[in-house]
N, C-alpha and C positions, 0 to 999 in steps of 0.2 A: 085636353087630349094627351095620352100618354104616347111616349113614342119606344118601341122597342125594336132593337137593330135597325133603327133608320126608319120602321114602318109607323106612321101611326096607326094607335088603336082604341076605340074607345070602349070595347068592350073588359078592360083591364081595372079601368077606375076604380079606388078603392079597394084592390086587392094588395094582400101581402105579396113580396118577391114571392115564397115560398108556393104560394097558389098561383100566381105565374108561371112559373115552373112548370107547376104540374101540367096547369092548363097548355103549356108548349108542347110539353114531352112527359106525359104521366111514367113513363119510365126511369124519371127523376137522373139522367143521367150524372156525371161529377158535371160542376158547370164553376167558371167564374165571371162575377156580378159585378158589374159595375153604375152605380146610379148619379145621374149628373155629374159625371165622369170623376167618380171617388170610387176606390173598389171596394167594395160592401161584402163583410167577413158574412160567413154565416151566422154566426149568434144575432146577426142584425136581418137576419130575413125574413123575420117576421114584422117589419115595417110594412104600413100601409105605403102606395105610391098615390100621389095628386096628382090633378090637372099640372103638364107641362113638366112634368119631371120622364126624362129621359137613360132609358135602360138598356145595356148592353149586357148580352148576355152569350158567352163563349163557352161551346162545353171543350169539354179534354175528352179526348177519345186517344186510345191503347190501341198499338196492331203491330206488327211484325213481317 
């Protein structure tokens, strides 16, 4: 099971960050990644996730 922000989920297995993502927030907001508490550049978001590997996922959000 994959856990992302504390939830697990098993409907993520096997997918890239990048299709996590979308599957979160298709609006693909700016977001920063961190996977088994390493924080994961973009160029690396196209990794697949396994059982047991754990994602934290923080977007940036602008306001005034």
């Amino acid at each position: 099971m994959i856990t992302i922000n504390e939830e697990p989920r098993a409907d993520v297995e096997g997918m890239t960050i990048k299709e996590i993502l979308f599957k979160l927030d298709p609006r693909m907001p700016i977001a920063v990644v961190k996977l088994n508490g390493e924080y994961l550049p973009r160029a690396r978001w196209d990794e697949k996730v396994k059982d047991g590997d754990d994602v934290i996922v923080v977007y940036i959000i602008a306001g005034g």
